[in-house]
C-alpha positions in Angstrom: 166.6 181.4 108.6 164.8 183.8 106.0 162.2 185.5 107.8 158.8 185.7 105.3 156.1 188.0 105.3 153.5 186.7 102.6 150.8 188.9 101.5 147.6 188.9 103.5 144.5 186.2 102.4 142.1 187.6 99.9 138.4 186.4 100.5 137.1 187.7 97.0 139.4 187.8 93.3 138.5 187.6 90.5 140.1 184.8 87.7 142.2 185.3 85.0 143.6 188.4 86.4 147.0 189.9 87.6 146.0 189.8 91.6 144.7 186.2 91.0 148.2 185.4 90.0 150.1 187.4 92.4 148.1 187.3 96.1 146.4 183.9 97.7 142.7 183.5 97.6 140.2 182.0 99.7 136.4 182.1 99.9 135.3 182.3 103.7 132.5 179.8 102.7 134.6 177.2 102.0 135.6 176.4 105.9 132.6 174.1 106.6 131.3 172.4 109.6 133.7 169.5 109.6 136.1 169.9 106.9 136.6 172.5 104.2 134.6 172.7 100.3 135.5 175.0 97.7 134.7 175.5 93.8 138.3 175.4 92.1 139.6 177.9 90.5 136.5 180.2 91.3 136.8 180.0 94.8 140.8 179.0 95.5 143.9 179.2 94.3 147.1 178.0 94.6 148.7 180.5 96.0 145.5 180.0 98.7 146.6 176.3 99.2 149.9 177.0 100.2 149.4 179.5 102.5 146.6 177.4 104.0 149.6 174.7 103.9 151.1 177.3 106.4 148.4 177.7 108.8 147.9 174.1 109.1 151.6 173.3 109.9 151.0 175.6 112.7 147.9 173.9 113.7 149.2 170.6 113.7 152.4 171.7 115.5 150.9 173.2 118.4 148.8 169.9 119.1 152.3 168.5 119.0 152.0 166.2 116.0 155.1 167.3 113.4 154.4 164.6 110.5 151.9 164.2 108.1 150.3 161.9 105.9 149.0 163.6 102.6 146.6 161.8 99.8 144.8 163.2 96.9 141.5 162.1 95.1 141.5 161.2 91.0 140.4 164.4 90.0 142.4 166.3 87.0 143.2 169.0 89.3 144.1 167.5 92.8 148.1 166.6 92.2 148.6 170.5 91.6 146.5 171.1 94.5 148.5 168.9 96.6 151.9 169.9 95.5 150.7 173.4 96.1 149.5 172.5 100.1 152.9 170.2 100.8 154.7 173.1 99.8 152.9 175.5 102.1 153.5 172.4 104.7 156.8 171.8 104.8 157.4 175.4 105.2 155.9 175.6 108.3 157.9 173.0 109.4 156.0 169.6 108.9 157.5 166.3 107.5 154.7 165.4 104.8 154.3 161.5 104.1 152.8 161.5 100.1 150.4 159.1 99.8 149.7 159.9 96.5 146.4 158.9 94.8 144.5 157.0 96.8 140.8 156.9 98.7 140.4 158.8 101.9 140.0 155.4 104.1 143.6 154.6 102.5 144.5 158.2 104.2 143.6 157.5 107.3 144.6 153.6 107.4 148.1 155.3 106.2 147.4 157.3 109.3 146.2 154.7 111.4 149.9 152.8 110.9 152.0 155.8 111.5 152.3 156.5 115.2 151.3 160.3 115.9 150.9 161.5 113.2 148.2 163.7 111.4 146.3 163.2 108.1 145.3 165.6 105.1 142.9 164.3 102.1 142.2 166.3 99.1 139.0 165.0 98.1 135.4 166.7 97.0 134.7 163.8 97.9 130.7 162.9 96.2 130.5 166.8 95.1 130.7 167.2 91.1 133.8 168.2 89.0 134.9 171.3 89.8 134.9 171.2 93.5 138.1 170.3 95.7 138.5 170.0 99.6 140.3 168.7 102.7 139.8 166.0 105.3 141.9 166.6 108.3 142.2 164.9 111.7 145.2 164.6 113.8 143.7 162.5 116.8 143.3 158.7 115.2 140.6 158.5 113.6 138.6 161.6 114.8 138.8 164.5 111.8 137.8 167.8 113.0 134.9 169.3 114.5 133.0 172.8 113.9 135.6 174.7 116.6 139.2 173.6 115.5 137.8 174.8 111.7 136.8 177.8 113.2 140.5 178.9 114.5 142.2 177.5 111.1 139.2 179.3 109.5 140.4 182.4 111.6 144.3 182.2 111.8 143.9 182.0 107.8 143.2 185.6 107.4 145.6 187.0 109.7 148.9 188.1 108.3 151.2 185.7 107.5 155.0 186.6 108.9 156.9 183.3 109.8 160.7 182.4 109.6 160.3 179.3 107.0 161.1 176.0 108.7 162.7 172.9 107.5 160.4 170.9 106.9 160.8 167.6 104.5 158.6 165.3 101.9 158.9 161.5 101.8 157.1 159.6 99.2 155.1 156.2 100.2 153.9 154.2 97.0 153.2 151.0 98.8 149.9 151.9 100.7 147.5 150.8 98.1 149.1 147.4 98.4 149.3 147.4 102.3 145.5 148.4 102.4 144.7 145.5 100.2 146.2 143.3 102.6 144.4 144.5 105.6 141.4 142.9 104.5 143.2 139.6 104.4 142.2 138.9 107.7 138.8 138.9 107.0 137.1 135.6 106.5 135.8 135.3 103.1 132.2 134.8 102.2 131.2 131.3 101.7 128.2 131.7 99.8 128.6 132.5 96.6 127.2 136.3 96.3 127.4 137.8 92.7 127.3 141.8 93.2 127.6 144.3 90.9 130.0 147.1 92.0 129.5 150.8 90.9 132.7 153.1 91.5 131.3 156.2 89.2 134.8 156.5 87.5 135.9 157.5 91.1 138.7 156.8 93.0 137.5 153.4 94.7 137.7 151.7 91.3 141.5 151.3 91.7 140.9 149.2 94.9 136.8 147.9 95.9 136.8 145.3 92.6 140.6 143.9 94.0 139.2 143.6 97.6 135.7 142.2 97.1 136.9 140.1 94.6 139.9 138.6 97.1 137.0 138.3 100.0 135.5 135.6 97.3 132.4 137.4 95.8 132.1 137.2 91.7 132.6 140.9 90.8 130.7 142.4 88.2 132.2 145.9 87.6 130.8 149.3 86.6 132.4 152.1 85.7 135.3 150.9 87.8 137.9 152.6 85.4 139.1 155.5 86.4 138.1 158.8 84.4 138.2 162.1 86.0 135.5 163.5 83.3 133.1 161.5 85.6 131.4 160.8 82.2 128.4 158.9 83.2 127.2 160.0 86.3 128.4 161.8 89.8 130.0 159.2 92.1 127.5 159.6 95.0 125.7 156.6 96.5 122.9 159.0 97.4 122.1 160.3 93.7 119.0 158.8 92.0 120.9 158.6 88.8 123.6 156.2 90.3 121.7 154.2 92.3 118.9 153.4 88.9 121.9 152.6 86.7 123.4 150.5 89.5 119.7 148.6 89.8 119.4 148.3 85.8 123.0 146.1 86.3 121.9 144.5 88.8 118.8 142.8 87.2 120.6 142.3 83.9 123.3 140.2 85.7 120.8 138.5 88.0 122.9 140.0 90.8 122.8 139.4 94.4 123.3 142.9 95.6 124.4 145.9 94.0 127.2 148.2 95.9 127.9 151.9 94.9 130.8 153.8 96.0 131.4 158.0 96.1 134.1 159.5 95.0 136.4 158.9 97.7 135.2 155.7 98.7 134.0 156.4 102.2 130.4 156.0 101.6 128.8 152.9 99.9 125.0 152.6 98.7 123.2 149.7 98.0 120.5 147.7 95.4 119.1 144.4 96.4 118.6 141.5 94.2 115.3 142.9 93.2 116.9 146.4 91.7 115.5 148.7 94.7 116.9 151.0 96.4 117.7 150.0 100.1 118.6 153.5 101.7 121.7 153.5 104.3 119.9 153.9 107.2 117.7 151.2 106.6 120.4 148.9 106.0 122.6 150.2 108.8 119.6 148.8 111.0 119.6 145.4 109.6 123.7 145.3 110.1 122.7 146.6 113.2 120.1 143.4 114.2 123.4 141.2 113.3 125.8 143.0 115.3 123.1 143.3 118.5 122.8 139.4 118.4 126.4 138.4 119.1 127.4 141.9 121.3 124.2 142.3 123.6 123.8 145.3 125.4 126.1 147.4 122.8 125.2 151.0 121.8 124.5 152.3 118.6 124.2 156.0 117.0 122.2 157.0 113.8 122.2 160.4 112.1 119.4 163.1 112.2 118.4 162.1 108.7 117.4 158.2 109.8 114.9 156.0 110.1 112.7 156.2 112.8 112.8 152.1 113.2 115.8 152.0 115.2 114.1 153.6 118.1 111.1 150.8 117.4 113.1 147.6 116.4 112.0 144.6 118.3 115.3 142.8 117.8 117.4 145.6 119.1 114.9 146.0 122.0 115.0 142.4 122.7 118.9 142.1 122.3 119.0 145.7 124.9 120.8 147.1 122.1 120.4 151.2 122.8 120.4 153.8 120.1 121.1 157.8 120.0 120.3 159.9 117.2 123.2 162.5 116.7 124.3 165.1 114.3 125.3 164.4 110.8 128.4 164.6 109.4 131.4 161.7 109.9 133.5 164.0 112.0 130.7 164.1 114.2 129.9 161.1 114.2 133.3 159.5 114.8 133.4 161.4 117.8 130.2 160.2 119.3 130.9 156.9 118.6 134.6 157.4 120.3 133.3 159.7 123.3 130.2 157.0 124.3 131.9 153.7 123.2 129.3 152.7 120.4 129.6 149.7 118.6 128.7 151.2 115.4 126.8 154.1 113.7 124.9 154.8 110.7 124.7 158.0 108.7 121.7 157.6 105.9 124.3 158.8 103.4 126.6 156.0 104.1 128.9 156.6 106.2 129.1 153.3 108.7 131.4 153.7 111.5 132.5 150.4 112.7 134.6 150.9 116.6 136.0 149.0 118.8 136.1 145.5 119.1 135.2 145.8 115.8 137.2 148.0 114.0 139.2 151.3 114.0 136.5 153.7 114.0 136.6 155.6 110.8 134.1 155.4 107.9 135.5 153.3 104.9 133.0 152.2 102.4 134.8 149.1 101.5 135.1 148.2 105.0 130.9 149.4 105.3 130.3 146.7 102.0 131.8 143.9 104.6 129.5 144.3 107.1 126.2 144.8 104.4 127.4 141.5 102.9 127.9 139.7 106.5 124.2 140.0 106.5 123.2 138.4 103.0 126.1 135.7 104.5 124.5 135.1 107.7 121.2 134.7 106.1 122.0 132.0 103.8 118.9 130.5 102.4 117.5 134.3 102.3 118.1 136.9 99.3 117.6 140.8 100.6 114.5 141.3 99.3 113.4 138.7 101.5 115.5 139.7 104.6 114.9 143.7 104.0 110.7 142.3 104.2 111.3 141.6 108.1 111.8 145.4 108.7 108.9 147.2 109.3 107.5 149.0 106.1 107.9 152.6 105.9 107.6 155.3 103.0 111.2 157.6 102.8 112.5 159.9 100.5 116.0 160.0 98.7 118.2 163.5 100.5 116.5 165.5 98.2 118.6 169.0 97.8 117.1 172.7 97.6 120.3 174.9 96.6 120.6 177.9 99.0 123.6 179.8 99.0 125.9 179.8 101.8 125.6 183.0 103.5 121.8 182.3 104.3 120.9 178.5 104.5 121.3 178.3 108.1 118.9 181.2 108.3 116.2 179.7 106.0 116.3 176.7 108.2 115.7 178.8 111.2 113.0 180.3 109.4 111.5 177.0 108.5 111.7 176.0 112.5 110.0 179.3 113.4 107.3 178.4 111.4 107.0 175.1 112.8 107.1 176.3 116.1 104.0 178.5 115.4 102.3 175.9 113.7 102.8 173.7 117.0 101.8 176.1 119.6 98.6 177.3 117.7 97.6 173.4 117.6 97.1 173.8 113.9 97.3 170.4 112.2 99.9 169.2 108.7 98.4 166.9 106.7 96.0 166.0 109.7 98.1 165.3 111.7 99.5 167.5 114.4 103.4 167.9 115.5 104.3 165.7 118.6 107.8 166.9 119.0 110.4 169.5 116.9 114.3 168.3 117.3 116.6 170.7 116.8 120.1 168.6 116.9 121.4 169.1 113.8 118.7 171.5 111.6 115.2 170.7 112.2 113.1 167.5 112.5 109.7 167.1 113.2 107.7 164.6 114.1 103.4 164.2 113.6 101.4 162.2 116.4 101.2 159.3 113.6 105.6 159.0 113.7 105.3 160.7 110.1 108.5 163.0 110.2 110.1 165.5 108.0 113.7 167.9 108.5 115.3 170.1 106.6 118.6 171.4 107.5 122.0 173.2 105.6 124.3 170.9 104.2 127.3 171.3 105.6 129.6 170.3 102.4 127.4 172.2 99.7 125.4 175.4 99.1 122.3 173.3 99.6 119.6 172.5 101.8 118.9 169.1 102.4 115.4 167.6 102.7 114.0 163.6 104.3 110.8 162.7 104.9 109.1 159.4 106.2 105.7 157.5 106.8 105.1 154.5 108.3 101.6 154.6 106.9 101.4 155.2 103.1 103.2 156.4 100.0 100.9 159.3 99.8 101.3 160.7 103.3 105.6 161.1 102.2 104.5 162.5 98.9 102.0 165.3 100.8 104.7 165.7 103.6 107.3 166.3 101.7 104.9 169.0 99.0 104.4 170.9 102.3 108.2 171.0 103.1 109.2 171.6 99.4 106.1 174.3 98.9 107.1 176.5 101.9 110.6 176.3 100.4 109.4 177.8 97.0 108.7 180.7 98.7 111.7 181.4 100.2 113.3 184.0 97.3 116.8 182.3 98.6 115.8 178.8 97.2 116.9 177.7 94.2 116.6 174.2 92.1 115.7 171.2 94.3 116.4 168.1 93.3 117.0 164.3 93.9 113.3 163.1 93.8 112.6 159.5 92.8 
């Protein structure tokens, strides 16, 4: 065979330019801590795909998987993306499995049903137009973790000089239909739930109205068509904007429940009957009551960013049910939940992770929706305003977002924990309150002696720091917790625009 020597990996072009054209392209900030984010065409191009393509034929074949299954997102741009990457992957050698447009739980069920054999999303997943990525796991249904980015992050800048393999492409056009019927052994609801479902003109509209509807709920849709303009608001469960719109639908229906979906339908957010907002973690808890009554004993993980409540629940005290907080990030928290044999776990974005003897393991919003509508099942004579009033009241904030570029978010959070530290071991009090403890999993979280809490910490899929806050003993307390967080941010000349606030 031909041997190839392709030019070496740039890290900085500029557009509409000759070198764009001729030599790949990749910004360095795009390999993230669990899977890879970059602004297209500023910060990739094709030419970068392929040769990425390259290096991850090799990374796959020397963990001894040689096939491949490859899906793309509904945005304008991700066919050419993909095309781009499959070729890139079949000449390193790979037999590539096209999935074609689909969500990234369709990926990895594709995955899932396809004996060894790795998987490659091109989603932004929730981030706006103009953003593309990967998701890429090889060990069902892990995806990978900070260290295997790192060496594909590495071998990607080293010259390229391989002898071109044959690899191969086979198309697969039935998954959609296949997925569908995976949920046909679910039992379907007997009460009658009317829910309004919210798909942002993202890719779950071709498939969450089908299923919800076959599981017996009356669908109302909105913005369920497909349109890759995004043209009323950003598909993210988390964002403000989504979540109101999805509550305004919800009261003018007279809804049961309101479910939103991101972009690739991995995540879902939810709206009770009343039109509020019932944040992720806070409804992974109550999923997590249900699941603790009928598996006693089990072990749950929640993200940094959660609720304080799971570590106080009576029901999952009584029940023995035992809870870890852990890093965020679904690569992360996949592997927890594989590696200590939790039952489930809870990201406050909305990632729920169901395992074994539950489910596979991997986050799949429409899968997520199930469980959250077990609850208003199992509860019948109960809406969920009325079963969300059993938890204990507390006071939290939306993710609210600082932007921070790349290159220095992690420092500005190490800033942030320095001061915290000094605050701490001069006994000085915030808000009257003095810090109990500082966790340093993932960022920085710190508790006050009355369980008040704040953390910041770099976002590891944008150029963004993300911000949560909670009291358990007023509105106000949040509001002046969260003014001390956001103040000292203002003065960091690195911060930019912060947003996300109710």
């Amino acid at each position: 065979m031909e041997k190839i020597e392709y030019p070496k990996v740039k890290n900085n072009l500029e557009e509409n330019s000759y070198l764009y054209e001729s030599e790949p392209f990749i910004d360095v900030d795009g390999f993230r801590e669990y899977d890879m984010r970059w602004l297209y065409p500023k910060q990739i191009n094709l030419f970068g795909f392929k040769i990425l393509g390259i290096v991850l034929s090799d990374f796959f074949i020397k963990k001894s998987y040689n096939k491949i299954i490859l899906g793309h997102d509904y945005r304008s741009y991700s066919s050419a993306i993909k095309y781009s990457l499959a070729n890139g992957l079949i000449t390193g050698g790979l037999e590539v499995i096209d999935i074609g447009l689909c969500t990234t739980p369709m990926a990895y069920f594709a995955q899932g049903h396809n004996k060894e054999c790795g998987v490659v999303m091109i989603t932004a997943s929730h981030n706006e137009n103009g953003w593309t990525g990967l998701k890429i796991g090889y060990k069902f249904p892990q995806t990978l973790i900070p260290n295997e980015i790192q060496s594909i992050k590495e071998a990607t800048y080293k010259k390229i000089n391989i002898i071109a393999k044959s690899g191969s492409l086979y198309y697969q056009k039935n998954i959609l239909d296949e997925y569908i019927k995976s949920f046909n052994n679910k039992e379907k609801f007997k009460r009658k739930i009317r829910a309004v479902v919210a798909c942002g003109n993202g890719t779950a509209g071709i498939v969450a109205p089908i299923i919800l509807k076959n599981l017996g709920l009356d669908v109302i849709e909105l913005h369920c068509d497909l349109d890759h303009n995004f043209p009323n608001y950003n598909p993210n469960p988390e964002d403000i904007k989504m979540l109101k719109d999805l509550s305004k639908s919800v009261l003018k229906n007279n809804a049961d429940i309101g479910l939103a979906f991101d972009g690739d339908c991995d995540r879902c957010g939810v709206i009770d009957n009343d039109g509020e907002i019932i944040f992720a973690d806070k409804m992974g808890l109550l999923i997590a009551r249900n699941l603790s009554t009928k598996h006693k004993g089990s072990k749950f993980v929640v993200d940094i960013k959660s609720t304080n409540l799971f570590s106080t629940d009576s029901i999952l005290k009584k029940n023995n049910a035992s809870v870890d907080y852990w890093k965020t990030g679904h690569s992360h928290m996949k592997k927890y939940c594989l590696d200590y044999n939790a039952i489930a776990g809870f990201e406050k974005s909305g990632h729920y992770f169901f395992n074994k003897p539950l489910e596979s393991g991997y986050d799949d919003g429409i899968l997520s929706s199930y469980y959250i509508l077990k609850v208003l099942e199992e509860k019948k004579d109960l809406s969920l305003s009325e079963i969300k009033k059993d938890l204990r009241t507390s006071w939290t904030t939306p993710t609210i977002n600082a932007y921070c570029p790349d290159k220095i978010k992690y420092e500005v959070v190490k800033r942030m924990k320095n001061h915290l530290d000094m605050i701490k071991n001069t006994n000085q009090k915030i808000i009257s309150e003095r810090i109990k403890k500082i966790i340093t999993i993932n960022g920085v979280r710190f508790e006050l002696t009355d369980m008040t809490w704040g953390l910041i910490r770099a976002s590891s899929n944008k150029p963004e720091i993300v911000i949560v806050v909670e009291s358990f003993k007023s509105f106000e307390i949040m509001q002046n917790l969260t003014a001390f967080i956001l103040d000292w941010l203002r003065e960091q000349k690195e911060v930019g625009e912060i947003s996300n606030h109710i």
